[in-house]
C-alpha positions in Angstrom: -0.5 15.5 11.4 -3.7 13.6 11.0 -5.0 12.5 8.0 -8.0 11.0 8.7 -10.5 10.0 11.3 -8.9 6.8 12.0 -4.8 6.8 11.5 -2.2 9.2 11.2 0.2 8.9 8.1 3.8 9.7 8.0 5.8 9.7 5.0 8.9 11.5 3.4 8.2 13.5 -0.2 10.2 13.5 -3.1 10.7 16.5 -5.4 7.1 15.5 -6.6 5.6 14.4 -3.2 5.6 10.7 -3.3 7.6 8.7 -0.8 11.5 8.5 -1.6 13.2 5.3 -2.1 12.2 2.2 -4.2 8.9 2.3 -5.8 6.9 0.3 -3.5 5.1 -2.7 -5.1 1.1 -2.4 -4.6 1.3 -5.9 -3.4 4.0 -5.6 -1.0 3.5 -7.2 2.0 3.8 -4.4 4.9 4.9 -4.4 8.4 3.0 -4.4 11.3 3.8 -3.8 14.6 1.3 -3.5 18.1 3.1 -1.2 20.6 1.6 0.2 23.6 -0.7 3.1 23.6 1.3 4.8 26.5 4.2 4.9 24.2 2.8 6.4 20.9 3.0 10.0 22.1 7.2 9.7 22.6 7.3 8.0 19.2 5.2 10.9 17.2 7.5 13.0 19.3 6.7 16.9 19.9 5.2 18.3 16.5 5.7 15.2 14.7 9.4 15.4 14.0 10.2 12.0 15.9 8.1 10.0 13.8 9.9 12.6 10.8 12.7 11.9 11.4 12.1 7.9 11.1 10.7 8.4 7.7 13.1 10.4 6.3 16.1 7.8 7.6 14.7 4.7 6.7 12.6 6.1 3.5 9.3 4.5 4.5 5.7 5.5 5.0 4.3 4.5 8.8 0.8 4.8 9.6 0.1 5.1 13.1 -3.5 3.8 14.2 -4.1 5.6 16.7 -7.6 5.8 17.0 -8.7 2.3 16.1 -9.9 0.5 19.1 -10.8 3.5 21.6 -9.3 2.7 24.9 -7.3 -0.2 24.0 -4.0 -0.6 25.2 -2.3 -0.7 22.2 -1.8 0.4 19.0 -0.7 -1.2 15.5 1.6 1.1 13.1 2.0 -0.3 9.4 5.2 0.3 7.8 5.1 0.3 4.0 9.1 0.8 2.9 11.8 -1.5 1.3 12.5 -5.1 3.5 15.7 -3.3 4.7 14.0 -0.1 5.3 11.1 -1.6 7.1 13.6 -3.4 10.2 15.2 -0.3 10.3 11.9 1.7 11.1 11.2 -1.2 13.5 14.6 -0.6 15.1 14.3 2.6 15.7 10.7 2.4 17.1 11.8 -0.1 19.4 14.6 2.2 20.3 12.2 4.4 21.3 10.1 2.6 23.7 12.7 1.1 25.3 14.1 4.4 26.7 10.9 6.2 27.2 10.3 2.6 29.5 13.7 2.8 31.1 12.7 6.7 31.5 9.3 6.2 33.2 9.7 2.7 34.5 6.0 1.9 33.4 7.3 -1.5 32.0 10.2 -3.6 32.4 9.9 -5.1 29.4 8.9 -4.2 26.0 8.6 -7.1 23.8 8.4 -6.3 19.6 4.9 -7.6 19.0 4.7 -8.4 14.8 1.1 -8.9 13.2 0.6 -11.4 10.7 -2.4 -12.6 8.7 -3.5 -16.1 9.7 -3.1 -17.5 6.3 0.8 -16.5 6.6 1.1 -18.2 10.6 1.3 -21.9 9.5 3.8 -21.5 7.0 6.2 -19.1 9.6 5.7 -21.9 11.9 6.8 -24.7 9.7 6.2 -28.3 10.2 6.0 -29.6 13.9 7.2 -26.0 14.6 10.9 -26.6 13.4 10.9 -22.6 11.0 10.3 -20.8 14.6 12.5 -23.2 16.8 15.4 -22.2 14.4 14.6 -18.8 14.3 14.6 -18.8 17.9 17.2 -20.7 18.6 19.3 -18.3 15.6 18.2 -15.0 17.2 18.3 -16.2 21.1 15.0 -15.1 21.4 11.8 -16.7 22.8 8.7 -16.3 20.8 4.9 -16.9 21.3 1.8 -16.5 18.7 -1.5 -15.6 19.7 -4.4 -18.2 19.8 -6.5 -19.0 16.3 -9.2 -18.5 19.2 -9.0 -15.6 19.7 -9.7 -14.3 15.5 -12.5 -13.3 14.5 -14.4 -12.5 11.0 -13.2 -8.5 11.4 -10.0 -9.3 12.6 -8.0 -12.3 11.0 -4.3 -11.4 12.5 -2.3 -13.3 14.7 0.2 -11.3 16.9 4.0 -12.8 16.8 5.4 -11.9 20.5 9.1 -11.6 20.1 11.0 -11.5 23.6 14.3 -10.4 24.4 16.9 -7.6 23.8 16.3 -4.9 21.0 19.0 -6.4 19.5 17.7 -9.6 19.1 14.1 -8.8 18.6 15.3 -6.3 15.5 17.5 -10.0 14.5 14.2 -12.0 14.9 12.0 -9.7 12.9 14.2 -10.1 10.0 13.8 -13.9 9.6 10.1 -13.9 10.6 9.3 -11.1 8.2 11.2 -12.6 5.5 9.0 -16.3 6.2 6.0 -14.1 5.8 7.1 -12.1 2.5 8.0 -15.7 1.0 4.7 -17.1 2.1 2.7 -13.5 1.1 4.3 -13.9 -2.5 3.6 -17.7 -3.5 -0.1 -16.8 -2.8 0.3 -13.5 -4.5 2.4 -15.8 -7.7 -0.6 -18.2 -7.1 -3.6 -15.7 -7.4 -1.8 -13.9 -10.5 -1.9 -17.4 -12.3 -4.7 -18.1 -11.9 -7.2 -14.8 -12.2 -6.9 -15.2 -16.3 -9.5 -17.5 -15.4 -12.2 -15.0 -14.5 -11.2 -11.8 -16.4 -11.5 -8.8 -14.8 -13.0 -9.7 -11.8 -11.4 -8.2 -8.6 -11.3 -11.2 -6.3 -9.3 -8.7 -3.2 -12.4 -6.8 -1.7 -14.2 -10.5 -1.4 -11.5 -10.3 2.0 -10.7 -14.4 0.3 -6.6 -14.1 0.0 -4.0 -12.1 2.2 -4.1 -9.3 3.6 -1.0 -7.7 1.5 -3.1 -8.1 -1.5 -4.3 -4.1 -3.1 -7.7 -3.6 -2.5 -8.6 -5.6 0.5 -10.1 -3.5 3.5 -7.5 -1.4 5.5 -6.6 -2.0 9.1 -9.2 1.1 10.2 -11.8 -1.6 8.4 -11.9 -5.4 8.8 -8.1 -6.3 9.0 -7.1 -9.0 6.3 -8.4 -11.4 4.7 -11.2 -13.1 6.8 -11.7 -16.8 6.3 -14.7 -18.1 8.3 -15.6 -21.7 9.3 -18.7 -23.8 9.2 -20.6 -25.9 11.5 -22.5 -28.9 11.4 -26.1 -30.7 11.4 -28.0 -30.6 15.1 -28.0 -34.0 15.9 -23.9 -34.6 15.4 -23.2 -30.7 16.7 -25.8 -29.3 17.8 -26.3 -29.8 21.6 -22.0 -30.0 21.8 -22.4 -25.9 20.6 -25.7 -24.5 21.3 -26.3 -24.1 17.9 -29.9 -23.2 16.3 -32.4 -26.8 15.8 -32.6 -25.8 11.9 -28.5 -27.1 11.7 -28.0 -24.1 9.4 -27.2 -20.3 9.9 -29.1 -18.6 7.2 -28.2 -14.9 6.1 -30.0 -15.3 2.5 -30.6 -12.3 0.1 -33.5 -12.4 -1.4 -33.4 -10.5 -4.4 -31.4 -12.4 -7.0 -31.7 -16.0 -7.8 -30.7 -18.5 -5.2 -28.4 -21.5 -6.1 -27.8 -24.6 -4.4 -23.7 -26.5 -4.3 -22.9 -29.4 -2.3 -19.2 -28.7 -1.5 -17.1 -31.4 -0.3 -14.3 -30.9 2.5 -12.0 -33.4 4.5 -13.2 -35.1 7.5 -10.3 -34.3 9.6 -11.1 -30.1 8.8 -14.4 -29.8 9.8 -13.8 -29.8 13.8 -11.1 -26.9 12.8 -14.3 -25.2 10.4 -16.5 -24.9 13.2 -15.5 -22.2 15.8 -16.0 -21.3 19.3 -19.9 -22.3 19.8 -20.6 -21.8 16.3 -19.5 -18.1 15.9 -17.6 -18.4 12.9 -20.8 -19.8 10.8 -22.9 -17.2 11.7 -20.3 -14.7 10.9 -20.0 -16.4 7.4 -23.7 -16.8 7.0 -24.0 -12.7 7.6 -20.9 -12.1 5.4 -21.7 -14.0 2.4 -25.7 -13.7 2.5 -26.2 -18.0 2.4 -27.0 -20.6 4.2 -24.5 -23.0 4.7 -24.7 -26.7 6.6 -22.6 -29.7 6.9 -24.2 -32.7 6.2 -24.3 -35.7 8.3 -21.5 -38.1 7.1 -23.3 -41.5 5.5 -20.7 -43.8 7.1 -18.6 -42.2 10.3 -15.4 -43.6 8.1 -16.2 -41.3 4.9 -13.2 -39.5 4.1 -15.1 -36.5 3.1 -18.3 -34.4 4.4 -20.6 -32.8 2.6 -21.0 -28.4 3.0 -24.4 -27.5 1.6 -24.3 -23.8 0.6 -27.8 -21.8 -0.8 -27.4 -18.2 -1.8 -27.2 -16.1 -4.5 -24.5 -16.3 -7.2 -22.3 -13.5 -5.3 -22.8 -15.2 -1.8 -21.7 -18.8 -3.4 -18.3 -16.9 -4.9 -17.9 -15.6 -0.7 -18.5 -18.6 0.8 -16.8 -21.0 -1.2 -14.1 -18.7 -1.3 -13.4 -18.7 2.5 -13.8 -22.1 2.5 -11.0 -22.5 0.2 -9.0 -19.8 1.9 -9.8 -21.7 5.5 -8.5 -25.2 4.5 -5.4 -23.6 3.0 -4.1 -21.8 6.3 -4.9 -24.8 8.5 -2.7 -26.6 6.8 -4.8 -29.8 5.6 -2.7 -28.3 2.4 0.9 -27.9 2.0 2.0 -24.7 1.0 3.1 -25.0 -1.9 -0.3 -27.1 -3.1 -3.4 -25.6 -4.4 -6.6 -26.9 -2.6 -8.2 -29.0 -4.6 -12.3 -29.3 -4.0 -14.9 -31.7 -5.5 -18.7 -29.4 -6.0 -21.7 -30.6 -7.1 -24.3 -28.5 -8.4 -27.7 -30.2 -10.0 -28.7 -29.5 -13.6 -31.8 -29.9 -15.2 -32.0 -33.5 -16.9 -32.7 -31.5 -20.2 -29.9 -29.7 -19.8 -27.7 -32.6 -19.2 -26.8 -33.0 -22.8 -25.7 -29.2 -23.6 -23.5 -29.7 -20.8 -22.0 -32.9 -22.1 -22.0 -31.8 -25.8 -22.4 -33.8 -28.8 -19.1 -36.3 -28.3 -18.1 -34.7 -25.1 -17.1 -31.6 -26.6 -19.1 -29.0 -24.2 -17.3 -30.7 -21.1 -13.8 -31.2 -22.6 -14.4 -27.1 -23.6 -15.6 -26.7 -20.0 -12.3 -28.5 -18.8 -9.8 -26.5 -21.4 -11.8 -23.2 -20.2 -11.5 -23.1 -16.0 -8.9 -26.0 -15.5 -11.1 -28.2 -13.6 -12.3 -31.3 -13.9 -16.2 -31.9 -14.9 -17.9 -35.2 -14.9 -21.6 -35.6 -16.1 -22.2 -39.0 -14.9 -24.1 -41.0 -17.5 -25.6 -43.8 -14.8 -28.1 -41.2 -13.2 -31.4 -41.2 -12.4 -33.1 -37.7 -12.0 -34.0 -37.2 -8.9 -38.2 -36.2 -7.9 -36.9 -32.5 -9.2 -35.8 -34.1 -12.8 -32.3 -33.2 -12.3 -29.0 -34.8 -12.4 -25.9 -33.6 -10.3 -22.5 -32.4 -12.2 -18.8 -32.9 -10.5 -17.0 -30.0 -10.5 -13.2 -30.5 -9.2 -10.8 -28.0 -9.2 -9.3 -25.1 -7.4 -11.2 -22.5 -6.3 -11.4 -20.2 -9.6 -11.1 -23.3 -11.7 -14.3 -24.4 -9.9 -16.1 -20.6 -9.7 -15.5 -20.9 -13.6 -16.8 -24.1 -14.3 -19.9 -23.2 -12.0 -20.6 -20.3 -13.6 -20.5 -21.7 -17.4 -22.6 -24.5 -16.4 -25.2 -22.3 -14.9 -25.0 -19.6 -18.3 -25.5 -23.3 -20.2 -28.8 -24.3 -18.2 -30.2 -20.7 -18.1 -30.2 -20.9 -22.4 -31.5 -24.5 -22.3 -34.3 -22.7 -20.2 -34.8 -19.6 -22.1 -35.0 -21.9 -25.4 -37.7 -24.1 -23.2 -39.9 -21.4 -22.8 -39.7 -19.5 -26.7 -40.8 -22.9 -28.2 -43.8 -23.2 -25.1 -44.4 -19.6 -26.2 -44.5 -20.0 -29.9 -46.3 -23.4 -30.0 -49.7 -23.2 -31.1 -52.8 -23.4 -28.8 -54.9 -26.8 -30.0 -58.2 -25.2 -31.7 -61.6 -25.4 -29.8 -64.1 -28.4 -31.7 -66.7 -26.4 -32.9 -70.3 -27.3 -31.1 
């Protein structure tokens, strides 16, 4: 029955040996349950055919994790099957603990515990908590979610504790999966519209949007997508978390060409961006290969703070990204509004023009190209490194693309800067 080292995988073939039913989308949003390790045995049933005969009924594919997380005390199972025949997999399962419980009297209870990816949790809450009150109060169930504590950079789910009879748990899983889906597929709706932007670049493995989305790591891997926070200077945060004197966690590669952006976020996200004693930077840091900071604020009213991020061009594109991805599922966004950054990256002065173009045409090109806004501000004065800053704002691809077109610009103002040093002639020696 196993197919693997890490999960088991039970489907029913077609005539051809793919799963029957609908054709399943590849960015369906799948369900996932946590059930108790004790129980898993009753629900593969002797020689599989429990677990059979749940795939052949409800037309689904379940993949039982069963040895993820050696010794824990329970298990998660992914159901990939229509939405109808994915609560009718769940019902069944739930069937089944409850009478191998009532059978053994191990439990008295056995709650249906739903995973969710944090960047779907806020939006299945609802404002002030009103989408779970009514499904609650709908379903006559009582429901808890797991702490945002308690995530970390490998594992980025939340687990939905839904209380009460099977009925009413099966009832509850129905509306809560069907908040997630809606969620799952404006971000999926979202990412579509936007990827024309970069051409084929895969954005999924970068672990930056939902889980649901093809490609990203499975749940024998890191589990969804992984957005990790950031932490400040030493002398605002630094004795408050124990974190390292520098201010900055530091993963850098080495081998490529480090950049350096000045990302701005609100003031009111960056206690949420920091993480339990500063774990969630250094996971970040390690992750993306930079080094990423927050500034200390000029005036303790500024509405914004400053992120500094060094690294390579692929570490900026990770970072950034789960910066993005972080503000979005804490909800200093609505859900149905794209966040919206301001990044400044520094130019050469002599590059300031190509990047303006003759009549503003480079930066109104740069605009029509990405979508985002880009300011060359005339009033500069170089700094002691002879460069200016650009304003970059946009959302997140708008602002990769901008980034990366203003960097190709610069690196051909360059390249032109050192053929005429090369091909101007050496002043002749006076003769003696």
């Amino acid at each position: 029955m196993g197919t693997g080292n890490h999960e088991q995988k039970f489907d029913q073939p077609g005539a051809m040996g793919r799963p029957k039913g609908p054709r399943h989308r590849q960015q369906e949003l799948p369900l996932r349950i946590l059930v108790p390790t004790q129980f898993v045995g009753a629900i593969i049933g002797k020689e599989g055919l429990t677990i059979k005969n749940i795939t052949e009924q409800t037309q689904s594919k379940v993949n039982i994790h069963r040895k993820e997380n050696a010794g824990a005390t329970e298990k998660s199972i992914t159901i990939h099957s229509s939405e109808e025949g994915c609560s009718q997999a769940c019902r069944m399962i739930l069937e089944i603990m409850e009478k191998e419980a009532n059978d053994t009297k191990t439990v008295e209870e056995v709650p249906l515990k739903i995973l969710a990816d944090n960047s779907l949790v806020g939006r299945l809450i609802g404002k002030e908590g009103r989408n779970l009150k009514k499904i609650e109060q709908d379903t006559e169930t009582k429901i808890t979610i797991s702490s945002i504590q308690d995530l970390t950079i490998y594992n980025q789910e939340r687990t939905i504790t839904v209380r009460g009879g099977v009925e009413e748990c099966c009832n509850a899983e129905v509306e809560i999966m069907k908040k997630l889906r809606e969620a799952h597929e404006h971000d999926v709706a979202s990412l579509n519209q936007q990827s024309n932007m970069m051409p084929g670049l895969n954005m999924s493995p970068l672990g930056i949007f939902s889980s649901g989305l093809s490609g990203l790591p499975s749940a024998s891997g890191l589990r969804g997508s992984d957005y990790s926070p950031l932490l400040g200077p030493p002398s605002v945060l630094g004795s408050m978390y124990g974190v390292p004197s520098s201010g900055a966690f530091s993963h850098q590669q080495t081998t490529a060409e480090q950049e350096l952006v000045y990302l701005f976020v609100p003031t009111p996200a960056v206690g949420a961006l920091i993480g339990k004693k500063g774990q969630h930077i250094r996971e970040l840091a390690h992750y993306a290969g930079a080094s990423i900071k927050i500034a200390e604020p000029d005036n303790p009213d500024d509405p914004e703070r400053m992120v500094i991020i060094t690294g390579p061009p692929g570490a900026q594109f990770k970072a950034q990204g789960r910066i993005y991805g972080k503000l979005k599922e804490e909800n200093f966004f609505t859900a149905n509004e794209d966040v919206k950054l301001e990044a400044h990256i520094k130019v050469p002065l002599t590059a300031a023009g190509r990047v303006i173009g003759k009549g503003g045409k480079m930066v109104n090109e740069l605009k029509n190209l990405s979508s985002a806004e880009v300011i060359v501000p005339r009033d500069q004065t170089a700094d002691e490194n002879d460069e200016v800053s650009v304003k970059i704002i946009g959302h997140f691809y708008a602002s990769q693309t901008a980034q990366r077109k203003i960097r190709e610009i610069v690196q051909q103002v360059k390249q032109q800067e050192r053929k005429q040093q090369q091909t101007v002639p050496t002043p002749a020696q006076p003769s003696e």
